[in-house]
C-alpha positions in Angstrom: 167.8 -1.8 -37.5 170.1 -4.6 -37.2 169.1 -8.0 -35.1 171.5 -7.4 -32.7 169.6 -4.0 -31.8 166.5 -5.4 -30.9 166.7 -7.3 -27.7 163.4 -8.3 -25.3 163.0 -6.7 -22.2 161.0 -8.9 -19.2 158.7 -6.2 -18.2 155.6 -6.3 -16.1 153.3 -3.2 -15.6 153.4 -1.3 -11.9 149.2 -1.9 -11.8 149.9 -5.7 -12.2 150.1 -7.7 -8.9 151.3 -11.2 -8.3 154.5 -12.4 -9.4 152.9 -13.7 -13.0 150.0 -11.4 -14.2 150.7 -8.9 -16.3 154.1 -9.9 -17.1 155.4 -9.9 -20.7 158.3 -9.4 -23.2 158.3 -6.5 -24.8 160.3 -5.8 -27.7 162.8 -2.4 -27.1 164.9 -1.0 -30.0 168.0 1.3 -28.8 167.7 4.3 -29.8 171.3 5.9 -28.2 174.5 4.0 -28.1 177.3 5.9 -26.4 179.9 3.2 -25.7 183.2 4.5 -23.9 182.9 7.8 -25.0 186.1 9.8 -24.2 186.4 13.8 -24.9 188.4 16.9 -24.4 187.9 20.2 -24.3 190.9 22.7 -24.9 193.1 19.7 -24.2 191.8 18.8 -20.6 189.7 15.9 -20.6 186.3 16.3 -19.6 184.4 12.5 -20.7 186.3 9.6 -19.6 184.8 6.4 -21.1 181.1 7.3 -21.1 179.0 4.9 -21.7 174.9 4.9 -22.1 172.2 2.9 -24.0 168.8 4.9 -24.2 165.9 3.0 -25.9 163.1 3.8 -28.1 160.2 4.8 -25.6 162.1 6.2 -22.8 163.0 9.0 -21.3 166.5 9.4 -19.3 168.0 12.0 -16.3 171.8 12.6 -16.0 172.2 14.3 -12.8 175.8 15.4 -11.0 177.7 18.5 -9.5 179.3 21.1 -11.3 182.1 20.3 -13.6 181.4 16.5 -14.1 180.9 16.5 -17.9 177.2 17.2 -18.2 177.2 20.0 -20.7 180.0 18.6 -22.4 177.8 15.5 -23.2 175.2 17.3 -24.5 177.8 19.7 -26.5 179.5 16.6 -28.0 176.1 14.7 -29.0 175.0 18.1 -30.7 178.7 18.9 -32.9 179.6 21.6 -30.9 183.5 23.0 -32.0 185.9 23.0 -29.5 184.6 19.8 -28.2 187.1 17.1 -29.5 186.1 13.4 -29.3 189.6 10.9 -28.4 187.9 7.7 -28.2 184.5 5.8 -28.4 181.7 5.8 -30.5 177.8 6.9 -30.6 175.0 5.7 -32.4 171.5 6.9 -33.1 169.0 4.4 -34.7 171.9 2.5 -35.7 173.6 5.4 -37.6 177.6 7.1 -36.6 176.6 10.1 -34.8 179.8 11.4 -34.7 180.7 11.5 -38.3 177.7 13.9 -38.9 178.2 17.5 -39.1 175.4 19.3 -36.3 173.2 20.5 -39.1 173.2 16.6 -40.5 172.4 15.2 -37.3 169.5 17.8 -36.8 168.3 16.4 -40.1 168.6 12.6 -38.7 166.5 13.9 -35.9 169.0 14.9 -32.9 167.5 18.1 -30.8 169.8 20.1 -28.7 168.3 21.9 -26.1 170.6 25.1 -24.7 171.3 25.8 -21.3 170.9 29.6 -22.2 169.7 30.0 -25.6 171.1 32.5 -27.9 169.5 35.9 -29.1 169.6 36.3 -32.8 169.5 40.3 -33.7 167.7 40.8 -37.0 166.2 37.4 -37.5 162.8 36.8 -37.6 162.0 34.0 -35.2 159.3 32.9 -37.2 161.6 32.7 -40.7 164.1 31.1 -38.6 161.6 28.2 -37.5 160.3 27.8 -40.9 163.8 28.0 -42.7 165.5 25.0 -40.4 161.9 22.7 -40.6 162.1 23.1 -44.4 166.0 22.5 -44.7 165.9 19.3 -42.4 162.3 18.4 -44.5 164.9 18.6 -47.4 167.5 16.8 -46.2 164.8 13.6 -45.3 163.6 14.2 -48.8 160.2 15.7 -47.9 158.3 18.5 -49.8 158.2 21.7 -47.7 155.5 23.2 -45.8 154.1 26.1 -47.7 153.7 29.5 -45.2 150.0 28.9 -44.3 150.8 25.2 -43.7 153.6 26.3 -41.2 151.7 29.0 -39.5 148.8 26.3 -38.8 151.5 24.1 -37.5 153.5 27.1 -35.3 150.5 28.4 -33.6 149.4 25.1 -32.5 152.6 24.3 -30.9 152.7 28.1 -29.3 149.1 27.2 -27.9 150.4 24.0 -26.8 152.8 25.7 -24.6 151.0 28.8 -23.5 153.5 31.1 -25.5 152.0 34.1 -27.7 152.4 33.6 -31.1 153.3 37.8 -31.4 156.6 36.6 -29.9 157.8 34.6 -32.7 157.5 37.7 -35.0 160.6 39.2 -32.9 164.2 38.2 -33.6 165.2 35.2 -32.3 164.8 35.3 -28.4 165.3 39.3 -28.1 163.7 40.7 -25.0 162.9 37.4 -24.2 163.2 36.6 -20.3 164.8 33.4 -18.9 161.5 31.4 -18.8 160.7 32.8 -22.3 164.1 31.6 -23.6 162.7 28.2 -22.3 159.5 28.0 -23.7 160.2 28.9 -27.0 162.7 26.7 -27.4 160.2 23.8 -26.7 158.3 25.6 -29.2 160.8 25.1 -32.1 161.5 21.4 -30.7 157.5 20.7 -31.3 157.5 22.2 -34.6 160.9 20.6 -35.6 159.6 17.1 -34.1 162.8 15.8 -33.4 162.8 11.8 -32.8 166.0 12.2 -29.7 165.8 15.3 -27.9 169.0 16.4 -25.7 167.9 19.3 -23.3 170.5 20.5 -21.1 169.1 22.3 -17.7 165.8 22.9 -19.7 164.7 23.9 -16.3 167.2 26.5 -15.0 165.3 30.4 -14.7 161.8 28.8 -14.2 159.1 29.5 -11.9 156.9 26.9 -11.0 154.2 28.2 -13.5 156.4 27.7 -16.6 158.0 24.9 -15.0 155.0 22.8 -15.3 154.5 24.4 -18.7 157.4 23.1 -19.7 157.1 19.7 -18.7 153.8 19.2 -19.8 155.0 20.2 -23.3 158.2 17.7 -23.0 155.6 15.0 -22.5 153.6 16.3 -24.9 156.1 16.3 -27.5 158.5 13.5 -26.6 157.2 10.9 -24.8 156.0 8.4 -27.3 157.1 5.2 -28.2 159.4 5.8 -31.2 161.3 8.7 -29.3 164.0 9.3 -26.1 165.3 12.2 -24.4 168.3 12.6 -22.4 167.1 15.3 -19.9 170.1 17.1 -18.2 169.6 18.6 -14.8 170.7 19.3 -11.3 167.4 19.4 -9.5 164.7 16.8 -8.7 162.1 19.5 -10.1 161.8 19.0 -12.8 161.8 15.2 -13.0 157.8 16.3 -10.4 156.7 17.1 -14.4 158.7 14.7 -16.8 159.0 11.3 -14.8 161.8 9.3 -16.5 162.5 5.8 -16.6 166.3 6.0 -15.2 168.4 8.2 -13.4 171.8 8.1 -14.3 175.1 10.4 -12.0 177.5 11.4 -13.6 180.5 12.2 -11.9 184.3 13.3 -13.3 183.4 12.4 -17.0 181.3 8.7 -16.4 178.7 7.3 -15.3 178.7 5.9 -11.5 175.9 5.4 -10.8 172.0 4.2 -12.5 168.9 4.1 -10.6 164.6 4.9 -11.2 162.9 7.8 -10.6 163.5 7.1 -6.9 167.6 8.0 -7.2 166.9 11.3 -8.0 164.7 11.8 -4.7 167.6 10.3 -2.8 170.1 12.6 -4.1 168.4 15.5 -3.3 167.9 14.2 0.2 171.5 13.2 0.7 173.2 15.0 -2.1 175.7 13.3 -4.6 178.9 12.9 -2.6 176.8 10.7 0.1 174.9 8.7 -2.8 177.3 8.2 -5.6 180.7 7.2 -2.8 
């Protein structure tokens, strides 16, 4: 970390009053640099100067229509092929991003959370867990986590999100349903323990049950003060369970528009062509 990373923040805590009590600086690291961050996919361009700082501690909500560049984000961050970067850069904790393969930045600490997560045929769900904990323990130079030690540390993060244990003895994510799909993938991102978590539409093909599931276990897992999520959605739902510290819209490819918590309410009273004109 770099001195012109750190930067002090004038805070001052909502159960403060006055104009004085309470208030101090608090030191914030970023966590997240994307700075102009231009991309195409099969030669159309989809990112058009992107820029976003997310800081150690916080948790942040892109929200816009269909087709603005919200997947593509998430696609990019994680090293998907087929998504080809033409300009910008991105950091995390003060390391190229972009010049990572996905399975490096996985080791560094990035999660990707899929919109529809994959089914695997023929791999244990289980192996697979344990198998990408011990590579990316590897990678960070860490011993690995014998199979007792990883059973310990599987069930408690299946308890932790209400999901039966018997599951992960299937291949990955077959016969799942939607809300499964969802669930377990929180799962491996508690037993992985990423330090940035990306989750696209985490909350598409929940009911309200595993909805608040869900967000109790992205709380659980992420919110501490040496972690950040990007959290990708369309609905204000969500955001009822994991209450982040900006709202961000995202319209054709950038940013337009930054607000609190309280944007999100506004664009699902008034919807994103009436707040972001």
């Amino acid at each position: 970390m770099t001195a012109k990373d750190i930067w002090l923040e004038w805070t001052q805590p909502p159960s403060m009053a006055g104009p004085w009590l309470g208030s101090r600086w608090e030191l914030k690291s970023n966590m997240l640099q994307i700075h102009n961050l231009s991309a195409t996919v099969g030669g159309k361009p989809i990112l058009k100067g992107l820029s976003l700082t997310v800081n150690a501690g916080e948790i942040h909500a892109i929200m816009g229509p269909n087709g603005a560049g919200k997947s593509t984000l998430s696609y990019v961050l994680g090293g998907r092929p087929g998504y080809e970067v033409t300009g910008g850069s991105v950091t995390l904790d003060g390391q190229d991003l972009l010049a990572l393969e996905p399975h490096e930045r996985a080791a560094a600490g990035l999660f990707l959370g899929f919109q529809y997560p994959v089914e695997i045929p023929g791999v244990s769900f289980v192996q697979f867990l344990r198998e990408s904990l011990n590579s990316q323990r590897k990678a960070r130079g860490e011993a690995p986590l014998s199979g007792g030690e990883f059973l310990k540390l599987a069930r408690a993060q299946a308890a932790l999100l209400r999901f039966d244990m018997e599951m992960l003895k299937r291949p990955v994510n077959m016969g799942f349903s939607g809300g499964e799909k969802k669930r377990a993938e929180m799962v491996q991102m508690g037993i992985l323990d990423p330090t940035f978590a990306v989750l696209d539409e985490t909350d598409s093909g929940l009911d309200i049950d595993a909805l608040r599931v869900v967000g109790d276990g992205i709380n659980a897992i992420m919110r501490r003060p040496n972690k950040g999520v990007l959290l990708i959605t369309h609905y204000q739902r969500l955001l009822d369970y994991v209450r982040p510290d900006f709202v961000h819209i995202l319209s054709d490819g950038r940013i337009v528009k930054t607000g609190g918590p309280e944007l999100a309410l506004q664009l699902e009273a008034e919807g994103y062509e009436a707040v972001a004109a």
